[in-house]
Z-matrix of the N, CA and C atoms (Angstrom, degrees):
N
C 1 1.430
C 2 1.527 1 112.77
N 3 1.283 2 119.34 1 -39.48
C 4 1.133 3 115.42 2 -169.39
C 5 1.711 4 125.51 3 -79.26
N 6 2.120 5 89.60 4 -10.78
C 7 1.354 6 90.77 5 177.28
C 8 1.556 7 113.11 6 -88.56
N 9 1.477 8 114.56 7 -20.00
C 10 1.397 9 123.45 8 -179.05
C 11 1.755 10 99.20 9 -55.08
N 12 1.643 11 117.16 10 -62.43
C 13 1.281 12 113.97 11 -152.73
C 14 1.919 13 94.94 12 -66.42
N 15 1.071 14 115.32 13 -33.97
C 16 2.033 15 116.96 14 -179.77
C 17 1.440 16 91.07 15 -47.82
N 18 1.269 17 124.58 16 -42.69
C 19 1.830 18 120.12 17 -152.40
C 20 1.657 19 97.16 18 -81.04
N 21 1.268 20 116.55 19 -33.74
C 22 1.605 21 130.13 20 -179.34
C 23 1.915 22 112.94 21 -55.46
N 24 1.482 23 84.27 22 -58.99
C 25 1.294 24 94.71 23 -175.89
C 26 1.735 25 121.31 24 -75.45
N 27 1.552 26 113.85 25 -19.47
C 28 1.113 27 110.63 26 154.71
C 29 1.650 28 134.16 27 -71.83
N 30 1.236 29 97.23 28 -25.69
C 31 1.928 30 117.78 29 156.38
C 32 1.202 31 103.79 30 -26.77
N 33 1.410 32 108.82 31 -76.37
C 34 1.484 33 132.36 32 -144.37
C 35 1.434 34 92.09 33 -67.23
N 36 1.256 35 114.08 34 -55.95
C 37 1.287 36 122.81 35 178.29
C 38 1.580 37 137.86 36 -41.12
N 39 1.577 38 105.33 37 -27.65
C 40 1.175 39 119.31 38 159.02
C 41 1.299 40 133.39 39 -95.73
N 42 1.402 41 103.99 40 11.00
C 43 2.287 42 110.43 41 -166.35
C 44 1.572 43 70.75 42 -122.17
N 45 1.608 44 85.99 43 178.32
C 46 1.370 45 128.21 44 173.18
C 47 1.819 46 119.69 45 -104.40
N 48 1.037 47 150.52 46 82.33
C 49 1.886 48 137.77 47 178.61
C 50 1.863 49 90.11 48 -19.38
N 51 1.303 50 92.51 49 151.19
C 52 1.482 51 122.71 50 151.32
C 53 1.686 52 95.42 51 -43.48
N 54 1.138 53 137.83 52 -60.48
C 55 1.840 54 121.69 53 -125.45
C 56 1.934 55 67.89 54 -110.10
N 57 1.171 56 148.31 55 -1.76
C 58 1.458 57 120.46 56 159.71
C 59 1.238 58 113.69 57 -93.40
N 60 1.797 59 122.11 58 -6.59
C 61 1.354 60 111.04 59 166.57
C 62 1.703 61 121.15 60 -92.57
N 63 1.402 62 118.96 61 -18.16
C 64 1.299 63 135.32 62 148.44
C 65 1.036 64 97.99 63 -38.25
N 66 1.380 65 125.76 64 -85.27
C 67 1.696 66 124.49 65 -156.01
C 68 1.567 67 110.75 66 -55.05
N 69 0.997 68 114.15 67 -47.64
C 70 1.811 69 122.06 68 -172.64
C 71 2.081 70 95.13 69 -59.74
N 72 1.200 71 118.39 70 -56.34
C 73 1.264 72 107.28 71 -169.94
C 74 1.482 73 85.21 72 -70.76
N 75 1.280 74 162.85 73 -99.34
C 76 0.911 75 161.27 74 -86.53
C 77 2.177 76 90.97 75 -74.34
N 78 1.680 77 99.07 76 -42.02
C 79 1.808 78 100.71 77 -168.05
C 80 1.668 79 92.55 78 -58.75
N 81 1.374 80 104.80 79 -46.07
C 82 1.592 81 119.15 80 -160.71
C 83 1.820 82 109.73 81 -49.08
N 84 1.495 83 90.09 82 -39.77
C 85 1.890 84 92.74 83 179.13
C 86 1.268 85 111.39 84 -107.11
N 87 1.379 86 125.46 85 21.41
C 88 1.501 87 125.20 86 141.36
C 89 1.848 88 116.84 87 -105.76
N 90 1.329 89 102.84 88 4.89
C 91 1.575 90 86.69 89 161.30
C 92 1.748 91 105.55 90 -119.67
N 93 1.374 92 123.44 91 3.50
C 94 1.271 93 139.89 92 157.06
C 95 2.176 94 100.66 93 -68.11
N 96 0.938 95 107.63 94 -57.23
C 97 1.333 96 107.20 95 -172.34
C 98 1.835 97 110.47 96 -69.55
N 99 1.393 98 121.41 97 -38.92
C 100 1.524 99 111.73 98 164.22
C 101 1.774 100 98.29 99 -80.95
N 102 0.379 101 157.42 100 -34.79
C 103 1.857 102 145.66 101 -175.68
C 104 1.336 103 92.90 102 -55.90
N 105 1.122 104 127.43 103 -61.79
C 106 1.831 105 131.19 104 -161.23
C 107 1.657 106 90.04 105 -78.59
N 108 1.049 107 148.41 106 -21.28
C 109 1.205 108 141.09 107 165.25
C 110 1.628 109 108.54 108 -65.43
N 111 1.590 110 107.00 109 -59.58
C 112 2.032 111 89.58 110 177.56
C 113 0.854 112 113.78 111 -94.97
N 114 1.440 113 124.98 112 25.82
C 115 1.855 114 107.13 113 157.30
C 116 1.620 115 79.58 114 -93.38
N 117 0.860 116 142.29 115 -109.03
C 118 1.379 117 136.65 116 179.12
C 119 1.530 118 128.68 117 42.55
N 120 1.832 119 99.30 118 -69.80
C 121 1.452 120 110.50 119 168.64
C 122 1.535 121 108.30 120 -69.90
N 123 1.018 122 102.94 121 -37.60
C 124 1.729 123 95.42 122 173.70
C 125 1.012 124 137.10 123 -51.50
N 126 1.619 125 110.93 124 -40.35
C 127 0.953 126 131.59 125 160.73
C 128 1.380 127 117.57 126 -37.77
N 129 1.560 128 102.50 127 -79.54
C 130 1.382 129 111.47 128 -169.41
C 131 1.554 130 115.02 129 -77.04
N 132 1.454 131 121.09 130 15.24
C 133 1.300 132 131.29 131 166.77
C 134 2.076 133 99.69 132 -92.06
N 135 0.751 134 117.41 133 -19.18
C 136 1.231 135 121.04 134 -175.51
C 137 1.395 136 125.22 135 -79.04
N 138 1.770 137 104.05 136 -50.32
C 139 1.207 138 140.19 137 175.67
C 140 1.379 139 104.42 138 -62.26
N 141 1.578 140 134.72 139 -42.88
C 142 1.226 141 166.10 140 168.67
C 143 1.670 142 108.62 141 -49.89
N 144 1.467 143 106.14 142 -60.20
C 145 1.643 144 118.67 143 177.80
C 146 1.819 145 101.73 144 -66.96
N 147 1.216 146 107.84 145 -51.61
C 148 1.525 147 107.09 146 -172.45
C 149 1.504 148 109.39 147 -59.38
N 150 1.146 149 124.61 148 -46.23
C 151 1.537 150 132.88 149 -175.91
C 152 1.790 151 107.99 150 -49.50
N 153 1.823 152 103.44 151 -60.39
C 154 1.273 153 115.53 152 178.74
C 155 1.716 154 98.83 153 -45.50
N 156 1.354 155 131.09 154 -81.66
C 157 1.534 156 132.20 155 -164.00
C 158 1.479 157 108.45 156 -44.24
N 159 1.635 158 119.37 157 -32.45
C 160 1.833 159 107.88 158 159.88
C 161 0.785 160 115.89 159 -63.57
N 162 1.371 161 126.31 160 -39.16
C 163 1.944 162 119.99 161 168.52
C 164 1.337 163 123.03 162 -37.35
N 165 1.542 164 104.32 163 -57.90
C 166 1.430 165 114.50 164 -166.32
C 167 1.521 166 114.86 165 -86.13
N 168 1.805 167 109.49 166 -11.80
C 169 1.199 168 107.54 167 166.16
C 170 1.719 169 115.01 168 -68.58
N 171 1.557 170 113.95 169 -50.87
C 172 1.544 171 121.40 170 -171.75
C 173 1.859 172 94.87 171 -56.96
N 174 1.366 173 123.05 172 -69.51
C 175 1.365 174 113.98 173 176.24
C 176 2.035 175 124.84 174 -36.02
N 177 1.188 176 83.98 175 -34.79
C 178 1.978 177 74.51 176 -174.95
C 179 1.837 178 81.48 177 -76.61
N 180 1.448 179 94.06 178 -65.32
C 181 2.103 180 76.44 179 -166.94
C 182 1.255 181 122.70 180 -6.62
N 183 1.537 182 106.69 181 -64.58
C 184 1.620 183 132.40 182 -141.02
C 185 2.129 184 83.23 183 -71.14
N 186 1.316 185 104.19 184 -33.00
C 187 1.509 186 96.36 185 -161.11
C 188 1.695 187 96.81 186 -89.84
N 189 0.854 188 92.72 187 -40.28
C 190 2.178 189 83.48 188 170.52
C 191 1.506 190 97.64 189 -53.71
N 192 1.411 191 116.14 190 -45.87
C 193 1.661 192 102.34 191 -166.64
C 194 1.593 193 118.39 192 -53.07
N 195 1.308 194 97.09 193 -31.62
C 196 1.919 195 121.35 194 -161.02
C 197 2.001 196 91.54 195 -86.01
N 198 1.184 197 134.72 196 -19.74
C 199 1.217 198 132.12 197 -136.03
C 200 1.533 199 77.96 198 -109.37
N 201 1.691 200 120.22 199 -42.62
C 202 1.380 201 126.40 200 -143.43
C 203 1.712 202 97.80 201 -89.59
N 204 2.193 203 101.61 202 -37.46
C 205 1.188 204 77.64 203 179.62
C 206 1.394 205 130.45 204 -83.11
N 207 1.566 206 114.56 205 -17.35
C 208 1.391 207 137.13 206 -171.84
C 209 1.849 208 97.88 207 -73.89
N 210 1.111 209 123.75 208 5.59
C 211 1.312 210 115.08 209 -177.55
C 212 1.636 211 92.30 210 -97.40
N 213 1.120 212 131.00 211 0.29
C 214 2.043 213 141.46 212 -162.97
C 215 1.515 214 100.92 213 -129.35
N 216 1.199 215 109.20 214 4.69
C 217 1.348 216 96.54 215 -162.22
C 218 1.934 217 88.52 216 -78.96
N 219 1.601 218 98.22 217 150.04
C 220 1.516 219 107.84 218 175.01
C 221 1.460 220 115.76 219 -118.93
N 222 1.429 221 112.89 220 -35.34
C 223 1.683 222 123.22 221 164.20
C 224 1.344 223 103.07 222 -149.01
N 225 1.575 224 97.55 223 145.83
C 226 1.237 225 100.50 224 -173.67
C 227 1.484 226 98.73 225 -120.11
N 228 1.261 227 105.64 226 115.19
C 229 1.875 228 125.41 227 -173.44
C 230 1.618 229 127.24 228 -53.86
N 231 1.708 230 106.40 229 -34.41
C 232 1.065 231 129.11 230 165.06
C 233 1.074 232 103.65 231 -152.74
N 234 1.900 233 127.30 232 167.48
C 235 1.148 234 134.27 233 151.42
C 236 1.183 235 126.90 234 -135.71
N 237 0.993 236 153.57 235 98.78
C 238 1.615 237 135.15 236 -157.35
C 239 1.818 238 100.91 237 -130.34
N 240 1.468 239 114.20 238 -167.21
C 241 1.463 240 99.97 239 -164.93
C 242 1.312 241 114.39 240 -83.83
N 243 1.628 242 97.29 241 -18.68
C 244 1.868 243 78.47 242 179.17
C 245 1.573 244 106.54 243 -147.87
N 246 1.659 245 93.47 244 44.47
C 247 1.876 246 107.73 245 155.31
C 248 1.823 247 92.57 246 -164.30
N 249 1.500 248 86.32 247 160.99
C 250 1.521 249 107.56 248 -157.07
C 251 1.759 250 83.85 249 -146.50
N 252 1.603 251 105.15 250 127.73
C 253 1.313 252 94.33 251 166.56
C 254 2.006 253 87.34 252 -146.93
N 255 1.688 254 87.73 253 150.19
C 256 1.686 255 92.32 254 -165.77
C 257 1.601 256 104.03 255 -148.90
N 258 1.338 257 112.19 256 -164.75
C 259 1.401 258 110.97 257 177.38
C 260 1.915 259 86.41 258 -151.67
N 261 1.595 260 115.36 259 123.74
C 262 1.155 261 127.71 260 174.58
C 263 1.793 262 102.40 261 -103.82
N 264 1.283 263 93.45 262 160.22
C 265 1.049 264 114.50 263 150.23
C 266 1.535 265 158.13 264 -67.66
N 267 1.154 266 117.57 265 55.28
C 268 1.808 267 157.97 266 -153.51
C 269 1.246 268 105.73 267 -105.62
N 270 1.230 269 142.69 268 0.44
C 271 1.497 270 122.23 269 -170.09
C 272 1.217 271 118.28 270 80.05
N 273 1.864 272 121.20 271 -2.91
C 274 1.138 273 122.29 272 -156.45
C 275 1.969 274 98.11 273 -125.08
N 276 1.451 275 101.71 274 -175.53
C 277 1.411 276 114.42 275 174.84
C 278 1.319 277 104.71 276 -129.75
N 279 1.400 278 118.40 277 18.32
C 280 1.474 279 115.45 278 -173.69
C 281 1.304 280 106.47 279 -75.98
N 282 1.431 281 126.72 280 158.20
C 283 1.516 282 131.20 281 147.90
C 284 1.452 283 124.09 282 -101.59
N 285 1.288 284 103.22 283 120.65
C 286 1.718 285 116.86 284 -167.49
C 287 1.834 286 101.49 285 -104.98
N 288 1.791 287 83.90 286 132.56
C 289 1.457 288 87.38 287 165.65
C 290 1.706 289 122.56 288 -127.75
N 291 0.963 290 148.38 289 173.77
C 292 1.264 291 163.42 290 -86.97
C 293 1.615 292 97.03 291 151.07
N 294 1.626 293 125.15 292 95.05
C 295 1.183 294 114.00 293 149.94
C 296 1.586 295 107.94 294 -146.08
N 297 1.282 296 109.68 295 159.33
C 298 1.635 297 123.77 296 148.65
C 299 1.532 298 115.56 297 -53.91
N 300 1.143 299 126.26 298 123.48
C 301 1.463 300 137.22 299 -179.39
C 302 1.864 301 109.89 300 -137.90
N 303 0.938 302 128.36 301 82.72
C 304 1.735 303 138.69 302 -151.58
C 305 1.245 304 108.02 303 43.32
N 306 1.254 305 114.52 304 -108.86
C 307 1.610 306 115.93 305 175.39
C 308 1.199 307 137.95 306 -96.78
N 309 1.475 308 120.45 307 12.30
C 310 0.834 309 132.45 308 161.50
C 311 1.958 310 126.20 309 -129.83
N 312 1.672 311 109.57 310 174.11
C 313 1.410 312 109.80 311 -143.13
C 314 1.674 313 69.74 312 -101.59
N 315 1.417 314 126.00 313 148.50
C 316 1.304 315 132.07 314 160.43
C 317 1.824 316 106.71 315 -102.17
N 318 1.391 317 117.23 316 161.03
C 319 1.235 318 113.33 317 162.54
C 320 1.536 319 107.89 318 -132.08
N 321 1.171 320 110.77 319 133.17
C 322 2.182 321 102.54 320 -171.84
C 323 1.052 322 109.36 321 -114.23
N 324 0.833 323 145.53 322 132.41
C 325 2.015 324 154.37 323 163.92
C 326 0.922 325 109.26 324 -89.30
N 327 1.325 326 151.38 325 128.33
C 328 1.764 327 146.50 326 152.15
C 329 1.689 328 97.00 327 39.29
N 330 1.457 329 137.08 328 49.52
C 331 1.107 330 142.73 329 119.48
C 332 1.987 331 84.14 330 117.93
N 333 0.708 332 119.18 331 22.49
C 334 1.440 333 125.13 332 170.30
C 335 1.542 334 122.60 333 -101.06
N 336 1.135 335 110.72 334 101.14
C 337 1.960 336 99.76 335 -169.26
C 338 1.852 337 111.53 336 -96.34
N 339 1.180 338 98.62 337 146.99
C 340 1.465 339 124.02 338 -179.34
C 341 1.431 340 114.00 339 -113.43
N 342 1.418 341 123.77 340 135.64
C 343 1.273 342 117.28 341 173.11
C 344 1.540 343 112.47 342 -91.40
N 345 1.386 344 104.52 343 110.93
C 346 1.576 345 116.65 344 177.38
C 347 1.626 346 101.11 345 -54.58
N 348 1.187 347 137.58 346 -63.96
C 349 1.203 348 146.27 347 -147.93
C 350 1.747 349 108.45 348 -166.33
N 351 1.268 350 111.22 349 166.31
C 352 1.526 351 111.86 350 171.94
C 353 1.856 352 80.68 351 -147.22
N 354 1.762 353 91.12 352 -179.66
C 355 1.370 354 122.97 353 -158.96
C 356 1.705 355 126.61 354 43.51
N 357 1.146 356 79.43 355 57.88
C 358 1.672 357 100.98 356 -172.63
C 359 1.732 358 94.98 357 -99.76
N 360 1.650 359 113.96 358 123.27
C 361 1.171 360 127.83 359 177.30
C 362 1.558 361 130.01 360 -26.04
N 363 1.299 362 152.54 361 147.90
C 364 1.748 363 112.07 362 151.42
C 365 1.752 364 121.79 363 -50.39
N 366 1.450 365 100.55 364 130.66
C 367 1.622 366 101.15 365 -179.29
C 368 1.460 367 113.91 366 57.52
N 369 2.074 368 113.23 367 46.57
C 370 1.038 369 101.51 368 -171.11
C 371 1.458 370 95.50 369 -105.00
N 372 1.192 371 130.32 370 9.42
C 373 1.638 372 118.86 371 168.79
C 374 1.464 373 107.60 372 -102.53
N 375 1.028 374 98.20 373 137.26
C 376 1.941 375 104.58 374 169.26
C 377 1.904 376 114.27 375 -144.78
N 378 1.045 377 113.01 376 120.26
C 379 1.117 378 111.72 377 -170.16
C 380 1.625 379 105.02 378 -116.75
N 381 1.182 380 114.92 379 114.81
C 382 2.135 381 128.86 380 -173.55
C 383 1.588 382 91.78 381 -98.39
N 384 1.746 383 101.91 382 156.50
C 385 1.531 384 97.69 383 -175.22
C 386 1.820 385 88.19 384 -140.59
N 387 1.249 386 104.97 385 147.86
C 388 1.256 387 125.22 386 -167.22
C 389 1.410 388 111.30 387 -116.07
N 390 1.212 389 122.09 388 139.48
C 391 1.472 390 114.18 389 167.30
C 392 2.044 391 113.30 390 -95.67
N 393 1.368 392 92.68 391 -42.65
C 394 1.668 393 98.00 392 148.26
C 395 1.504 394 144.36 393 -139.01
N 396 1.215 395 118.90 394 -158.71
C 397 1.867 396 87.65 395 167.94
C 398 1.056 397 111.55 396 -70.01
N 399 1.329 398 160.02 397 -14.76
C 400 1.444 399 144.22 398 -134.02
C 401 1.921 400 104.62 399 -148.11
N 402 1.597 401 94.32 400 -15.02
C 403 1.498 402 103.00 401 174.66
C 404 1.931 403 114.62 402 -50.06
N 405 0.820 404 117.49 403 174.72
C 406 1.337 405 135.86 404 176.02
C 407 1.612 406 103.64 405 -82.46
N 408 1.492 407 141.61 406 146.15
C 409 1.088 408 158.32 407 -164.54
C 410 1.713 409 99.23 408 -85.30
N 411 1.340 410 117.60 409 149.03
C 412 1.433 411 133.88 410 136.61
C 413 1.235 412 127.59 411 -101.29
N 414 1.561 413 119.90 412 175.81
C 415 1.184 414 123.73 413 155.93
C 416 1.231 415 104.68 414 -91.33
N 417 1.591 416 137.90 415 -46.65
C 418 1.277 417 145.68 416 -105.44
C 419 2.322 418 82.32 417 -145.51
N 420 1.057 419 109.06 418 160.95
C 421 1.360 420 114.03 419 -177.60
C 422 1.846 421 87.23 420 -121.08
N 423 1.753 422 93.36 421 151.99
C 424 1.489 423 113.17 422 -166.03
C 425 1.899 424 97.94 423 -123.57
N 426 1.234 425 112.35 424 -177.88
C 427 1.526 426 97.21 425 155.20
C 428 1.123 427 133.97 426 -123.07
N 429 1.505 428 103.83 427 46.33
C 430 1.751 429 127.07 428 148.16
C 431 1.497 430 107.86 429 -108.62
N 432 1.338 431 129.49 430 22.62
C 433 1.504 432 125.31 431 166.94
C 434 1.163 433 134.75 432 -81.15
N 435 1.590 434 126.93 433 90.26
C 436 1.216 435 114.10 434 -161.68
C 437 1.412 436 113.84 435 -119.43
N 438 1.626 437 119.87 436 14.34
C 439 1.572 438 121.61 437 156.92
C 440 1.371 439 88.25 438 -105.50
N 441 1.425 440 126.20 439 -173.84
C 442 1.119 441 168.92 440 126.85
C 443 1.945 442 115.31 441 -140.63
N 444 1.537 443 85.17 442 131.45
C 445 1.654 444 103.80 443 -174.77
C 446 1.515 445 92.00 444 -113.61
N 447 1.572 446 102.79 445 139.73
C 448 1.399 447 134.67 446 168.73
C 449 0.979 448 129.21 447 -99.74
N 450 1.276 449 139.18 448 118.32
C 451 1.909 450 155.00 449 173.77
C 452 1.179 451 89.69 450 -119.96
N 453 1.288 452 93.47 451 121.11
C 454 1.787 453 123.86 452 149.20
C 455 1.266 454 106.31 453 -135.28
N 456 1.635 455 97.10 454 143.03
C 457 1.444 456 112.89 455 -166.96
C 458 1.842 457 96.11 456 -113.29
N 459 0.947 458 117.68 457 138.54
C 460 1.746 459 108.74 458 175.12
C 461 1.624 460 107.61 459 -125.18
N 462 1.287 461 127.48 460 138.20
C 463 1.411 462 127.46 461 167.71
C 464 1.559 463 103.66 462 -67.95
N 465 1.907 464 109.52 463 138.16
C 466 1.137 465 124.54 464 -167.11
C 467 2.124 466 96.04 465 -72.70
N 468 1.269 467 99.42 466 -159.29
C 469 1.153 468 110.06 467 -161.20
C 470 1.569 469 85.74 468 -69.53
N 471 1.097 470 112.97 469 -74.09
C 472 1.670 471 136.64 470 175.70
C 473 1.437 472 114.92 471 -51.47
N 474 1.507 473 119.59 472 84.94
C 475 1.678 474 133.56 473 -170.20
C 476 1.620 475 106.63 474 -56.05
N 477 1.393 476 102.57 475 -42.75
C 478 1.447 477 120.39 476 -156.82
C 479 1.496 478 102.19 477 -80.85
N 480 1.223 479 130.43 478 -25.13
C 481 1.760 480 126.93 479 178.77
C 482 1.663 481 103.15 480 -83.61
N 483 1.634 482 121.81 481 -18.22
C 484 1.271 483 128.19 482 166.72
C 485 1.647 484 93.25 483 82.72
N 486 1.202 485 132.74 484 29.20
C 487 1.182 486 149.09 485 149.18
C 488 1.895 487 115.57 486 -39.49
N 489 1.716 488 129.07 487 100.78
C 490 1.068 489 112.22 488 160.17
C 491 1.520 490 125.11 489 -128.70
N 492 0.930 491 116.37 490 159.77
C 493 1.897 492 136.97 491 -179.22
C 494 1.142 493 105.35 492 -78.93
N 495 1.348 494 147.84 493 100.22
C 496 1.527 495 143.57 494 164.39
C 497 1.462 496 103.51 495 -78.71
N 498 1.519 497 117.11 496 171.56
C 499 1.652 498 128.15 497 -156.98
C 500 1.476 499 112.34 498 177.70
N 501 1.225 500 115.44 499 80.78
C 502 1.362 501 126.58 500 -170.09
C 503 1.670 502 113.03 501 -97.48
N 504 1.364 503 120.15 502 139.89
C 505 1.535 504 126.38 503 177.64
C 506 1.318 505 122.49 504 -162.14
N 507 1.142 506 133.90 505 119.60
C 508 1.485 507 142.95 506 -157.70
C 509 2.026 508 82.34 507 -103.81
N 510 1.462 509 83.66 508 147.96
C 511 1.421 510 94.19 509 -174.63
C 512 1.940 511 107.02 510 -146.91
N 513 1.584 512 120.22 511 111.25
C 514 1.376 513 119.05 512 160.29
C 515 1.109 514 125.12 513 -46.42
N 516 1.698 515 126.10 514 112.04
C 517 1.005 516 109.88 515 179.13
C 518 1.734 517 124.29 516 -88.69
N 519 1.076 518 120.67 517 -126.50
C 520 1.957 519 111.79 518 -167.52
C 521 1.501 520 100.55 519 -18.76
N 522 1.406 521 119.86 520 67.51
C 523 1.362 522 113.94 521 140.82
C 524 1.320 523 122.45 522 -66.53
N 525 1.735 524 135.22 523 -38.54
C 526 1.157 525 107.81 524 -170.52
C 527 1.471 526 92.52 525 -116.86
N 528 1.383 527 116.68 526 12.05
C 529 1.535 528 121.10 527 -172.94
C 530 1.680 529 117.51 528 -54.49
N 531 1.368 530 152.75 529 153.43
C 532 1.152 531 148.66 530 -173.62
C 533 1.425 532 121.45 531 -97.57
């Protein structure tokens, strides 16, 4: 008898009960369930960062583009707040315009349009015209205007939280004009 119950108790001794293998899976799929939670946020914190720097890449572009041509500009034909149409200095006789068209910035050459940029805010271009630095603002360009300042507004990575990137730049105009 006494060797049966030694052989029993060494049994026991080597298994696990039911309610300690319950508990162990139960720890196992609550640190399985936060692990898959911060790779997760990480994830989509990443995905999130990368999106934002395409934003802010298409916006600086679009504003070097506007900076480079408005630095040629020789007359500017119209101006209003959120289209600009002019004639630079290019070698050319074309008239170039600069407008907001829904969400995105168009650019036109002799009646040919280019897309400057897309995911541009509602009413995310606005262009003010200056006669100097310190003058008082327009909406509308005169022909003593020789800044014009740029706002563009861009939708963030995430459309749906209504998330946007602002991007402001005052720009001399007939700098290299003749």
């Amino acid at each position: 008898m006494p060797e049966s119950t030694n052989r029993r108790s060494r049994q026991r001794a080597l298994g696990f009960t039911m309610l300690e293998v319950v508990v162990v899976l139960v720890l196992v799929g609550m640190l399985a369930l936060f692990g898959t939670q911060m790779l997760t946020s990480v994830a989509r914190g990443y995905i999130l960062a990368r999106s934002s720097d395409a934003v802010a890449q298409k916006a600086q572009i679009a504003l070097q583009r506007m900076t480079n041509e408005f630095s040629y500009i020789t007359i500017i034909n119209t101006g209003a707040s959120t289209r600009i149409s002019y004639n630079a200095n290019f070698n050319d006789a074309e008239d170039h315009t600069i407008a907001l068209s829904g969400n995105t910035i168009t650019y036109t050459v002799s009646g040919t349009p280019y897309i400057l940029t897309d995911s541009v805010a509602t009413n995310g271009l606005n262009f003010t015209y200056y006669n100097t630095f310190n003058s008082s603002p327009t909406t509308t360009s005169s022909s003593g205007t020789n800044i014009i300042e740029i706002r563009l507004s861009m939708h963030g990575a995430d459309w749906d939280s209504g998330v946007t990137q602002d991007f402001t730049t005052r720009v001399k105009i007939k700098k290299f004009g003749q």
